[in-house]
Residue frames as a rotation matrix with the C-alpha (Angstrom) as fourth column:
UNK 1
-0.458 0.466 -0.757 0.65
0.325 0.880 0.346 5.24
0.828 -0.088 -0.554 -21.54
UNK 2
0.374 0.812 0.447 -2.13
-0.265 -0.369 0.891 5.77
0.889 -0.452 0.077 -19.03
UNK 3
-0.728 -0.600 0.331 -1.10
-0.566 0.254 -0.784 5.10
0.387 -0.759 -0.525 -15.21
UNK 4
-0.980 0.034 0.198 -3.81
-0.151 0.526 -0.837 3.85
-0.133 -0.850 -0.510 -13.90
UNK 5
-0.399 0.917 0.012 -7.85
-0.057 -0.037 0.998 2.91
0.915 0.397 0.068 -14.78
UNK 6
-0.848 0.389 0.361 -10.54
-0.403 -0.029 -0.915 4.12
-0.345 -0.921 0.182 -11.54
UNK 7
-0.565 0.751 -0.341 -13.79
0.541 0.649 0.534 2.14
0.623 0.117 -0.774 -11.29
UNK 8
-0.547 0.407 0.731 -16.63
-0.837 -0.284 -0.468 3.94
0.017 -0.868 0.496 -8.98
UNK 9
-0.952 0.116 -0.283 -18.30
0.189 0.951 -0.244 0.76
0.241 -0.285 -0.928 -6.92
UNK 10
0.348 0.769 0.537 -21.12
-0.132 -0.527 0.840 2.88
0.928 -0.363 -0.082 -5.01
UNK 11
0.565 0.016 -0.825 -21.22
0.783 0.304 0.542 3.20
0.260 -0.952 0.159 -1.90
UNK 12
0.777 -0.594 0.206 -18.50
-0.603 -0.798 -0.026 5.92
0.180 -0.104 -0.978 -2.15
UNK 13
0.284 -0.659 0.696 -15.99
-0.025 0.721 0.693 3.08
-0.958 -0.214 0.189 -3.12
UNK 14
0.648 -0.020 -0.761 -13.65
-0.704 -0.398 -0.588 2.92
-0.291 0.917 -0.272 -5.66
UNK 15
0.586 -0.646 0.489 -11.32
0.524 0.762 0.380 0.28
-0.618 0.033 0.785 -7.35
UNK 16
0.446 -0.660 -0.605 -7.88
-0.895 -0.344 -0.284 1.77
-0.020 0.668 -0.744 -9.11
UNK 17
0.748 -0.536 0.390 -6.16
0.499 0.843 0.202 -0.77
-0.437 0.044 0.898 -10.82
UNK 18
0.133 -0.581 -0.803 -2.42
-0.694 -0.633 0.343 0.22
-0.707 0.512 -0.488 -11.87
UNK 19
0.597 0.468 0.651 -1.91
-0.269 0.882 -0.387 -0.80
-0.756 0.056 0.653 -15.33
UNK 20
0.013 -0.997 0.070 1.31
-0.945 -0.035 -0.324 -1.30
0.326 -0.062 -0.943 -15.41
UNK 21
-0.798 -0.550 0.245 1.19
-0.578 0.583 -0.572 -4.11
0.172 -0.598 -0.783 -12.83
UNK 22
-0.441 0.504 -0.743 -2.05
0.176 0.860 0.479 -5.15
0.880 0.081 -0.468 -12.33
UNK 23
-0.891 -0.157 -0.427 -2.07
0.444 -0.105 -0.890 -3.90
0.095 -0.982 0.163 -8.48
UNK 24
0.056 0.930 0.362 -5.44
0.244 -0.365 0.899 -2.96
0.968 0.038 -0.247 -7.48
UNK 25
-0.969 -0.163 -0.184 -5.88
0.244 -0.726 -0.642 -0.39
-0.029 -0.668 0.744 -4.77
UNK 26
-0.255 0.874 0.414 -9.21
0.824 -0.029 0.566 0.52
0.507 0.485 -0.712 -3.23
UNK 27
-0.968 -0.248 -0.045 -10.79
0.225 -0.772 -0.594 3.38
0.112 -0.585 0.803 -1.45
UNK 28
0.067 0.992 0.111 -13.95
0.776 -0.122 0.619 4.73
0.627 0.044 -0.778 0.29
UNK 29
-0.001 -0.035 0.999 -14.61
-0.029 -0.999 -0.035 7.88
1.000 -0.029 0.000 1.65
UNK 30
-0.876 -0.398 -0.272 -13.82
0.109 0.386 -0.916 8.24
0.470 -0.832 -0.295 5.10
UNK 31
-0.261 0.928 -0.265 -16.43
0.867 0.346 0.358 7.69
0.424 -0.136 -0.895 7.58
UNK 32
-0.472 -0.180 -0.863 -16.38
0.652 -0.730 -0.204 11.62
-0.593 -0.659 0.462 8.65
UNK 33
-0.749 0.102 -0.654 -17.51
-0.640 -0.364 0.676 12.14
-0.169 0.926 0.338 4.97
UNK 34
0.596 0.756 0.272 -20.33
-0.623 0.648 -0.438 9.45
-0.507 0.092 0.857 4.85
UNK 35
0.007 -0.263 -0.965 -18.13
-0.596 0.774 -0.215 6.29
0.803 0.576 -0.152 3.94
UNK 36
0.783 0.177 -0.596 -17.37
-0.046 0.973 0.228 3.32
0.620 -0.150 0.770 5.40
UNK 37
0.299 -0.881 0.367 -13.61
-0.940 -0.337 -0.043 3.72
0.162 -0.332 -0.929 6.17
UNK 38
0.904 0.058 0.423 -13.17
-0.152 0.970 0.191 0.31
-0.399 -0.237 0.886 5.29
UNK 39
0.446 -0.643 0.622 -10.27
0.894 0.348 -0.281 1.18
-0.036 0.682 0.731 3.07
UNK 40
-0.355 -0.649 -0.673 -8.01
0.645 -0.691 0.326 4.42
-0.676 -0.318 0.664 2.37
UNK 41
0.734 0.632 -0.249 -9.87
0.453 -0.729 -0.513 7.19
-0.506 0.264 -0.821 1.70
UNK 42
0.616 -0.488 0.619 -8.41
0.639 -0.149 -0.754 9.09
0.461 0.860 0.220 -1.50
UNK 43
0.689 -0.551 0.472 -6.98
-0.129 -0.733 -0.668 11.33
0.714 0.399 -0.576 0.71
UNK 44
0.561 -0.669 0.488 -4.83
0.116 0.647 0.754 8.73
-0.820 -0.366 0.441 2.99
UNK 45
0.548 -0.619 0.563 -3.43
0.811 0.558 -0.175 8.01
-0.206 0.552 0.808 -0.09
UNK 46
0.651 -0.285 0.704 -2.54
0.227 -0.812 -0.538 11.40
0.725 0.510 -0.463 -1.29
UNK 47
0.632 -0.580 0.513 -0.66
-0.730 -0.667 0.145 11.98
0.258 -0.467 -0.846 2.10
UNK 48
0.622 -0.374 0.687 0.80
0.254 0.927 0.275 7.77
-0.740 0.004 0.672 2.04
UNK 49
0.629 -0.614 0.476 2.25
0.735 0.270 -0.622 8.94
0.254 0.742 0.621 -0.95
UNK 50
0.797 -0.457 0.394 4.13
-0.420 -0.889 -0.181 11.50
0.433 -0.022 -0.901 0.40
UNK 51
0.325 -0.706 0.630 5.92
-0.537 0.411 0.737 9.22
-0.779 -0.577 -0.246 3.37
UNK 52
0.778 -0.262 0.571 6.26
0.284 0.958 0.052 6.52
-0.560 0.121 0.819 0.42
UNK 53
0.808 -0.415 0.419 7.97
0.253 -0.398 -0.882 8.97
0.532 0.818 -0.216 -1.91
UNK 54
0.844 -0.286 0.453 10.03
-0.534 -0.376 0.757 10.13
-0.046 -0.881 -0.470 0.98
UNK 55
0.274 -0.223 0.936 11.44
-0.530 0.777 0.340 6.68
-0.803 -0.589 0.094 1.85
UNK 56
0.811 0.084 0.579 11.86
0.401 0.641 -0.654 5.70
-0.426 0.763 0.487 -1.68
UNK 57
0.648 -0.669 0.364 14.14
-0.401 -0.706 -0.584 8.75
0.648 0.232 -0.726 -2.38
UNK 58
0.227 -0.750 0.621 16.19
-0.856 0.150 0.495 8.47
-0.465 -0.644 -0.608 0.83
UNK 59
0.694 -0.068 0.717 16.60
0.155 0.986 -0.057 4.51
-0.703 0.151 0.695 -0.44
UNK 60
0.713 -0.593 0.374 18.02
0.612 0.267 -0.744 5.42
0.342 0.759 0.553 -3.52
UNK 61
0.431 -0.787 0.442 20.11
-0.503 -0.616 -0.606 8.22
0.749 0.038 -0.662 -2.60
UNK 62
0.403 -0.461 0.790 21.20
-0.673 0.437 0.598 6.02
-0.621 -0.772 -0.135 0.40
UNK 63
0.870 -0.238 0.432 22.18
0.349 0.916 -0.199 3.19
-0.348 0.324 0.880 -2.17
UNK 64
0.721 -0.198 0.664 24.21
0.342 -0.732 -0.590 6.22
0.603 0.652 -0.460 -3.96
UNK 65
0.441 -0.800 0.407 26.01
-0.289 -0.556 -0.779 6.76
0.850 0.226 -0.476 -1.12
UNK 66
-0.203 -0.353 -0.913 26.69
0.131 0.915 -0.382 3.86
0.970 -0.197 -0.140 0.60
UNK 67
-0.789 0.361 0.497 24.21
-0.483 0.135 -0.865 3.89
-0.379 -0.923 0.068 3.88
UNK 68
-0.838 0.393 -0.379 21.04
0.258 0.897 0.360 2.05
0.481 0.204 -0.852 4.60
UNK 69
-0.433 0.751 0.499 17.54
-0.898 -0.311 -0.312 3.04
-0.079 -0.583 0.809 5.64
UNK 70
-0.333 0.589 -0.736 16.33
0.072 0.794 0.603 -0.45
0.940 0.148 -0.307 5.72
UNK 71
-0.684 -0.286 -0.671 14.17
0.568 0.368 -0.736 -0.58
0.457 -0.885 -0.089 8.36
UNK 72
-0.961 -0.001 -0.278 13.09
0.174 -0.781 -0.599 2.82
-0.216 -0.624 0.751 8.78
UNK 73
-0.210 0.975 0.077 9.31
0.977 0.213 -0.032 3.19
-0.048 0.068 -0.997 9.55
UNK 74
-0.950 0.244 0.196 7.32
-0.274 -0.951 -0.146 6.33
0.151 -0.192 0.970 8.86
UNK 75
-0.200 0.973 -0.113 4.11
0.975 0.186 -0.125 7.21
-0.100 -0.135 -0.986 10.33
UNK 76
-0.763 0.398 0.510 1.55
0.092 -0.714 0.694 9.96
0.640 0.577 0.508 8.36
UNK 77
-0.457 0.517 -0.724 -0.53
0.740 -0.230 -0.632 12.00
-0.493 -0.824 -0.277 10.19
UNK 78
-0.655 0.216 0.724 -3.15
0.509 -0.582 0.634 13.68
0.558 0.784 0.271 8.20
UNK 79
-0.480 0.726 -0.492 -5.32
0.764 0.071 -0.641 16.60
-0.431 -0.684 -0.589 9.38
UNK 80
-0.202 0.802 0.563 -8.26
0.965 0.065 0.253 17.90
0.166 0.594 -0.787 7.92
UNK 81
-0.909 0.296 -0.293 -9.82
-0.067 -0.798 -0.599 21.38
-0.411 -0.525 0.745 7.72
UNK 82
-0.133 0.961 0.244 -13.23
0.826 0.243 -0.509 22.42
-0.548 0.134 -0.825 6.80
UNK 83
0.555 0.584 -0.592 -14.54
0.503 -0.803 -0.319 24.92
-0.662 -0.121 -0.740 4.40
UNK 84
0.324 0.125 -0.938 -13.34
-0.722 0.674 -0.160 24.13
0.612 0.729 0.308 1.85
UNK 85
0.714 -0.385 0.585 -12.68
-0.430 0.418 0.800 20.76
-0.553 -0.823 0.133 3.33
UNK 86
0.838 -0.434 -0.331 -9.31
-0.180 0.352 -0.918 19.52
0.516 0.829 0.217 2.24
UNK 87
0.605 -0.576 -0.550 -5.90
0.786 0.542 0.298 18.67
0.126 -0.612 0.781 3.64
UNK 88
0.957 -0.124 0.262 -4.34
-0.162 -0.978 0.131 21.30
0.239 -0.168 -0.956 5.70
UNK 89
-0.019 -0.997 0.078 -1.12
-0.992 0.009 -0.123 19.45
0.122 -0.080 -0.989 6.58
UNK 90
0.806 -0.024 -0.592 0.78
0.121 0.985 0.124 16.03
0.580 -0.171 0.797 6.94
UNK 91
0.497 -0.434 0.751 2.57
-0.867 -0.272 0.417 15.12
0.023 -0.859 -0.512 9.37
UNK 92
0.553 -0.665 -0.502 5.91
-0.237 0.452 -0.860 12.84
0.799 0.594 0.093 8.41
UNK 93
0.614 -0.480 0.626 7.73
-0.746 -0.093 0.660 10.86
-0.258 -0.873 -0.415 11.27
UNK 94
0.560 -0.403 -0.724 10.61
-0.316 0.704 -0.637 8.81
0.766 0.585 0.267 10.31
UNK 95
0.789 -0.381 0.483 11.50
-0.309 0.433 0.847 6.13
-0.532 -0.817 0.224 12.94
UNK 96
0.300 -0.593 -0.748 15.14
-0.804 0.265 -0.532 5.10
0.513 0.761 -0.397 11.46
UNK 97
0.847 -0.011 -0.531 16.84
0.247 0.894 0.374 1.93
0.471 -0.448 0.760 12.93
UNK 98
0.915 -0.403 -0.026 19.55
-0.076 -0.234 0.969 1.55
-0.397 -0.885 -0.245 15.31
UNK 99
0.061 -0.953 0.295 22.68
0.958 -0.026 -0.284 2.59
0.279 0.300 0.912 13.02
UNK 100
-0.004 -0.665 -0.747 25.24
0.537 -0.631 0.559 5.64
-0.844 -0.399 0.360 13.19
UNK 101
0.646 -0.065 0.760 24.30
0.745 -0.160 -0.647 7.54
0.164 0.985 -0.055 10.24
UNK 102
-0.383 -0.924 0.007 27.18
0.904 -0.373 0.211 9.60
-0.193 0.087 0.977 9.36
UNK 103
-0.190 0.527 -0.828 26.62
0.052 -0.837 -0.544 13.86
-0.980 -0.147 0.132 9.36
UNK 104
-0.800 0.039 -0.599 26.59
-0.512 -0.567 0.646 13.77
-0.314 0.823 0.473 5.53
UNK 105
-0.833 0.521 -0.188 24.27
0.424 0.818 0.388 10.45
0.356 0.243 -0.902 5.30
UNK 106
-0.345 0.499 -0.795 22.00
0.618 -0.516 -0.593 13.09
-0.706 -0.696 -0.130 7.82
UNK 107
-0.607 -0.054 -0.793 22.27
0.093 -0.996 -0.003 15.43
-0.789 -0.076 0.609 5.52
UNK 108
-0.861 0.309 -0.405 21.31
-0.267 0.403 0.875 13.57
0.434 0.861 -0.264 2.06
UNK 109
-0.538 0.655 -0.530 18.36
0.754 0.655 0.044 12.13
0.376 -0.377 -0.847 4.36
UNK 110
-0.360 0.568 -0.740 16.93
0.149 -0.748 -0.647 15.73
-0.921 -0.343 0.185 5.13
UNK 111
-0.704 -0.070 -0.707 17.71
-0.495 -0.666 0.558 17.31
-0.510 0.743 0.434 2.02
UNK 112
-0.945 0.280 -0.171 15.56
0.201 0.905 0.374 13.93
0.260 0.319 -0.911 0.31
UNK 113
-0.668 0.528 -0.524 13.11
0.739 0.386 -0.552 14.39
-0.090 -0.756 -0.648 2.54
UNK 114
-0.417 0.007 -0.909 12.07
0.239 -0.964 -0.117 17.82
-0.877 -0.266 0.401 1.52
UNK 115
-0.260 -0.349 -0.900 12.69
-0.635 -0.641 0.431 17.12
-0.727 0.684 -0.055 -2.20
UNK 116
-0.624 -0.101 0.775 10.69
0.009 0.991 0.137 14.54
-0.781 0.093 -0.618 -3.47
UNK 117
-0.837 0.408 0.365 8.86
0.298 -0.221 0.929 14.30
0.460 0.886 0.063 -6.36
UNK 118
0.110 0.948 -0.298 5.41
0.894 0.036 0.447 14.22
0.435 -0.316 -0.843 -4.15
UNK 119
0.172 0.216 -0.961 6.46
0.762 -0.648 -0.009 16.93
-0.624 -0.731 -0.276 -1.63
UNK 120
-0.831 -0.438 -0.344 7.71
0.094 -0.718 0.689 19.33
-0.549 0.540 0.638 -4.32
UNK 121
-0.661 0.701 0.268 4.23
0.314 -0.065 0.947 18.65
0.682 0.710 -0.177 -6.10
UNK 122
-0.131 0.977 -0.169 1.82
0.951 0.172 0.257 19.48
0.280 -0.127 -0.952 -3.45
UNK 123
0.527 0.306 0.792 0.14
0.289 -0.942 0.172 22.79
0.799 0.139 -0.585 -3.21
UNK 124
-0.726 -0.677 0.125 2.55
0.164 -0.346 -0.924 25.09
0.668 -0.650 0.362 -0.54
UNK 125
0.087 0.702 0.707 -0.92
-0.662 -0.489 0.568 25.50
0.745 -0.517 0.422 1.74
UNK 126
0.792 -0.238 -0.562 -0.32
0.518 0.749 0.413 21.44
0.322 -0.618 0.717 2.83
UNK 127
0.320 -0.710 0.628 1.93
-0.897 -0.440 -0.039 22.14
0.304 -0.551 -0.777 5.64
UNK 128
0.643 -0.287 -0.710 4.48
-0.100 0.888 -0.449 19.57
0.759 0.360 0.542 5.47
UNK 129
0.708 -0.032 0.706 5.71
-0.679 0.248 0.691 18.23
-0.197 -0.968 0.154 9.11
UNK 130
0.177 -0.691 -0.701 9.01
0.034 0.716 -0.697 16.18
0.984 0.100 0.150 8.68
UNK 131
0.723 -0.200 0.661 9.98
-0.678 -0.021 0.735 14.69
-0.134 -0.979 -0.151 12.13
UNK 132
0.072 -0.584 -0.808 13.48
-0.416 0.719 -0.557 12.61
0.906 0.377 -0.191 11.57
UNK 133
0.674 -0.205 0.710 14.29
-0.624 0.358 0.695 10.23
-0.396 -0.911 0.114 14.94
UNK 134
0.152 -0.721 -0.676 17.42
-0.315 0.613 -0.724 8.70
0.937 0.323 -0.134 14.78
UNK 135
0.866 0.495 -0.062 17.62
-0.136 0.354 0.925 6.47
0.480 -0.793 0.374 17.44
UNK 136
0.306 -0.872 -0.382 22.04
0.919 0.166 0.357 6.79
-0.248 -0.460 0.853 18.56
């Protein structure tokens, strides 16, 4: 089954609907690129999916072994080169909440972090920035 159906709007705007769910997701080129930047440009998303994939792993493998990352925020820091222009790295900060995570819960929460489906899929040129903060 397809994943998803893209729509070009103009403007350098697109609508993806997933259709699966129904969720609709737009995007416009960023305004460094002639767009708008009214929405996430295609490559926000491409480096969003990295933190979500991140966080989604750690989740399960935290359910797996009794800890919790509710809570934990991540901010994505993409930066551009020229020439070809494309992404040259992200940059992955995970703010966790105020618990005691245990050295192996640490360890499952790197190791995750490294090994997600997304990071394990992009090209080895994206330089991949993992910052963990544990806040005790």
């Amino acid at each position: 089954m397809a994943t998803a159906k893209i729509t070009a709007l103009g403007g350098y705007r697109t609508k993806a609907i997933h259709l699966q769910s129904g969720t609709e997701i737009m995007t416009d080129a960023p305004v460094d690129n002639q767009g708008k930047g009214e929405n996430f440009s295609p490559t926000d998303l491409l480096s969003t999916s990295l933190g979500a994939c991140m966080i989604t792993i750690m989740d399960i493998a935290g359910k797996e072994h009794d800890f919790s990352i509710d809570g934990t925020e991540i901010i994505i820091t993409k930066i551009m080169v020229e020439n070809p222009r494309k992404v040259a790295e992200i940059i992955v900060e995970l703010n966790f909440p105020d618990v005691q995570y245990s050295i192996k819960a640490k360890k499952i929460i790197e190791f995750t972090s490294r090994n997600c489906p997304v990071a394990l899929s992009l090209h080895p040129d994206i330089k991949q920035t993992i910052i963990l903060n544990y806040h005790k």
